[in-house]
N, C-alpha and C positions, 0 to 999 in steps of 0.2 A: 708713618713707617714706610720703609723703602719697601718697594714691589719685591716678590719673592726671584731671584734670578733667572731661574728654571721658567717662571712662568713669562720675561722677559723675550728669552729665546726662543719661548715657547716649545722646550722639548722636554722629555721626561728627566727624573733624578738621575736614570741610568744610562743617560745620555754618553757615549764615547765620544773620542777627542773628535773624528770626523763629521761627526751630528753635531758637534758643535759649534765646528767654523762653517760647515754648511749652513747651518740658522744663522751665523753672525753675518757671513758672505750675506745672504739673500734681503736681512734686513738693513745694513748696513746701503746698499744699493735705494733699497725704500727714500728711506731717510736722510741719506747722508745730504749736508745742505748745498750741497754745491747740485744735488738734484729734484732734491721736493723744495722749493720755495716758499710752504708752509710753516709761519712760525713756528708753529708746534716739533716742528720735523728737526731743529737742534736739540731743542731737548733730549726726543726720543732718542736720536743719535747718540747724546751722551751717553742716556740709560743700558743702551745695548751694546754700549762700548765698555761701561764699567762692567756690565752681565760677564761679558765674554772674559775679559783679563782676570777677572776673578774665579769662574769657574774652568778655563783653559789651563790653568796653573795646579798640579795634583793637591802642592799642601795646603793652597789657598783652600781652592773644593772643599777638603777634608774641613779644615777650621770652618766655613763656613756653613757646611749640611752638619756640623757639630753644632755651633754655637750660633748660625740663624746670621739675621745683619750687623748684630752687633761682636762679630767674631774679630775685629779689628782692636775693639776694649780689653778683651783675654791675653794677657800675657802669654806668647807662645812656649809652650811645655807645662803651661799649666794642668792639663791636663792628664799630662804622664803622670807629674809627681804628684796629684793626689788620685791617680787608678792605683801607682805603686804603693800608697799610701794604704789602700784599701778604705778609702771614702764609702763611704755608706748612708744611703735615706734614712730620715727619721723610720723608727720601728724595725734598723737593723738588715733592711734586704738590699744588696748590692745595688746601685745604679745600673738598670738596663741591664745584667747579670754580672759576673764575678769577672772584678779588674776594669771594667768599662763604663767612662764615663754617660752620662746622660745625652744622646740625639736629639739634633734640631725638633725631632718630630716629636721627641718626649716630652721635650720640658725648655720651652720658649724663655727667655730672659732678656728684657730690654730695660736697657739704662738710658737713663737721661741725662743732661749736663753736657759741658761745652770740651770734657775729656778725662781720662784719667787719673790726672791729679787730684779731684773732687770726689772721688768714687773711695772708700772703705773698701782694698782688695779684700778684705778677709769678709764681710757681710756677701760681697760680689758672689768670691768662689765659696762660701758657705751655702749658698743659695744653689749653686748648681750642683755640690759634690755632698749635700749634707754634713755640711762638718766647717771647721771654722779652720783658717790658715794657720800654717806655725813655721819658723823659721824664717830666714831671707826671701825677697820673692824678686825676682828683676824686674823693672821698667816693662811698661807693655809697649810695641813699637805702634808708630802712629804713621797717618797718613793725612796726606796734602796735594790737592793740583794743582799744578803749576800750566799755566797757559805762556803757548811760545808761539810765534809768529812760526811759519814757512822759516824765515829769514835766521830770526835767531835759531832755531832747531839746525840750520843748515851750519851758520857759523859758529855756534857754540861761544864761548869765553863767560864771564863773571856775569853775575845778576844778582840784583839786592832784592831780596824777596818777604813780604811781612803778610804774619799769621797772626791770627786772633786766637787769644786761649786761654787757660783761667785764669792766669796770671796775668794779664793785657796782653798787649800789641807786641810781638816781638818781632827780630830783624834778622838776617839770615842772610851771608855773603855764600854763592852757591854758584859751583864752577860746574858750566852745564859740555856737557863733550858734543864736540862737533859731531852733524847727524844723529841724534835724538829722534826716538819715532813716538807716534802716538800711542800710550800707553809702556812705554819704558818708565825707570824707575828709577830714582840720583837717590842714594841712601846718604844723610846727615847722620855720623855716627854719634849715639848720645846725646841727641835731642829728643828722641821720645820722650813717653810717661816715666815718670820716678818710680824707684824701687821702693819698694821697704825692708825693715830689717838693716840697713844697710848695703844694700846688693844696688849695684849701678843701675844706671836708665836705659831704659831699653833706645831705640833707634826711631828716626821722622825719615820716612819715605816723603818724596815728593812723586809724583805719578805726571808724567808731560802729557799734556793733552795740545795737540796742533791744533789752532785759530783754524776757520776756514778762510781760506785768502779768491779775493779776486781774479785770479790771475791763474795761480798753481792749483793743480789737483794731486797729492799726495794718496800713493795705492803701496805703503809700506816703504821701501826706502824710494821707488820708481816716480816718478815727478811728469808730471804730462801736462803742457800748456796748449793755448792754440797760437798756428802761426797765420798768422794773416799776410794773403800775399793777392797781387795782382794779377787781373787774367793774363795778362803775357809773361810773366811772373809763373806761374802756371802752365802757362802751355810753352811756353820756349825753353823753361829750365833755366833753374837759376840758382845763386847762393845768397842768402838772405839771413839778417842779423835776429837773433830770438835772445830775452834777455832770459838769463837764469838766474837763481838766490846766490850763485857766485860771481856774476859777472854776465855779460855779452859774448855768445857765440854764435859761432857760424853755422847755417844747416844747407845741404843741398838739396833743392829740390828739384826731383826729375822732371822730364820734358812730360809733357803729358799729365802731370796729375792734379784730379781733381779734390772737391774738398769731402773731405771725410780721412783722407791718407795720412798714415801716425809714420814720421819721420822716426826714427829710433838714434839717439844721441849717445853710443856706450859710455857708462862711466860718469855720463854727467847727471846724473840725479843725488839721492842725499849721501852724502860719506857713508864711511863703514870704518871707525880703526879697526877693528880686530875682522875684516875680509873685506868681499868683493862690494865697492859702491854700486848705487843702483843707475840706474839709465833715466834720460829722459825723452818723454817722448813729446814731437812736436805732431799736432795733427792740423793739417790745413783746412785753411777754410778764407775761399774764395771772395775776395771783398771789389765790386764796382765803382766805380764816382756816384755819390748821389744826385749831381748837379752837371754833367760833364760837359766843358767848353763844345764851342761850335765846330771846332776841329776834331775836336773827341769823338765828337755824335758823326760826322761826317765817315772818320775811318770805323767805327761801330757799323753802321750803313753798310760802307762796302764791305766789313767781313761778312753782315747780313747777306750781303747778295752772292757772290761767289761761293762762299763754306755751302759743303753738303752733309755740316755735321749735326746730327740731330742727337739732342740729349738724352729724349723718352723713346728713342729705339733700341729697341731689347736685344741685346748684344749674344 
């Protein structure tokens, strides 16, 4: 069974929205792989990424401190219609008082099996509501992650994508929109679990999850590479080619700067249809010859002798 979320982020149930991007900020930092190189350390990253989208989100919250990890199996409104129904426990006493269904902390419910389809809804919500279903019930929506590159997330277009599920291997032509972030959501309408009674299928989320890449560092739509340049490069100032998930662009780098300086690129980090794209940022980082010819070493020398610039002098 999946670890409790709350105890992920490590902060209480009554955690507000700011305690809880604060705990994802500070772990997210731990873990993320492009900074612990510990095997271990993707994983955990995933864990505290699914933590966060699912408890950052009210109705998610809600369904999940309701119905625990398997709040994704419950058909959404299930639980309205049998509170308005007046569901009642064995021996007649309201669930958790009058109108309200059963809390994650009441009464735990985990299902097994590869999804919805397999599951008897009416044993299901009989089990949580004391009572057995009746009438139509719709499709419970489901969930899937989809892993995209940097690249594809930035260009977006068609992807054939295939899920395992009771039924075997299915195929899924899925048109992903340029600038996708980690943890965004492409809704398949009517691919969820099946209904009963006759009432349609609920919906397949797919949940994007960004590859760690080589190269790019992805901080929400903001894109930060390193630009690697030459000490004169560097100290004289200059305009230098940095590639990005759209192409080759130009950056300037001022006179004088050393490495650790983030170049700021407006506009060029991941799209945005509906507003402002993000930046990217180039930060330098100072690269020598490892081998440098006898002419190379020769003017190295003389900058050695002339320059009276010292690097560990405390400015």
């Amino acid at each position: 069974m999946a670890r409790d979320y709350y105890e992920v982020l490590g902060v209480s149930r009554t955690a507000d929205a700011d305690e809880l991007q604060e705990a994802y900020r500070r772990l997210a930092r731990r873990y993320h792989p492009d900074v612990n190189k510990n095997p271990a350390a993707e994983e955990q990253f995933k864990e505290v990424n699914e933590a966060y989208h699912v408890l950052a989100d009210p109705d998610t919250r809600a369904r999940y401190d309701r119905f625990g990890p398997d709040f994704r199996r419950i058909p959404e409104g299930a639980e309205q219609a049998w509170a308005g129904a007046g569901a009642r426990r064995p021996g007649g006493r309201p669930p958790g008082g009058a109108g309200r269904g059963p809390t994650f902390d009441e009464e735990q419910v985990f299902v097994s099996g590869e999804g919805l389809d397999d599951i008897d809804l009416e044993d299901l919500l009989g089990s949580l509501f004391g009572g057995r279903a009746s009438g139509p019930m719709a499709g419970a929506d489901q969930e899937a992650e989809l892993e995209l590159t940097v690249e594809e997330a930035y260009r977006g277009g068609r992807r054939s994508v295939s899920l395992a599920g009771p039924d075997g291997q299915r195929s899924y032509e899925v048109t992903i929109p340029p600038g996708v972030v980690d943890g965004q959501r492409i809704r398949l309408a009517g691919q969820g679990g099946r209904g009963t009674g006759g009432a349609g299928p609920g919906d397949l989320y797919l949940v994007v999850r960004i590859a760690p890449h080589p190269r790019y560092r992805l901080d929400g739509r903001d894109l930060h590479v390193e630009l690697r340049v030459s000490p004169w490069e560097a100290a004289l100032g200059s305009t230098v080619p940095v590639d990005t998930p759209g192409g080759e662009a130009k950056v300037k780098v001022p006179t004088g700067s050393s490495s650790g300086r983030r170049l700021r690129l407006r506009g060029q980090g991941m799209p945005n249809p509906s507003g402002q794209p993000g930046d990217l940022y180039a930060e330098v980082r100072i690269m020598v010859p490892r081998s440098p010819g006898r002419r190379e070493r020769e003017l190295f020398e003389e900058l050695a002798k002339v320059s009276d610039f010292n690097p560990r002098r405390t400015r």
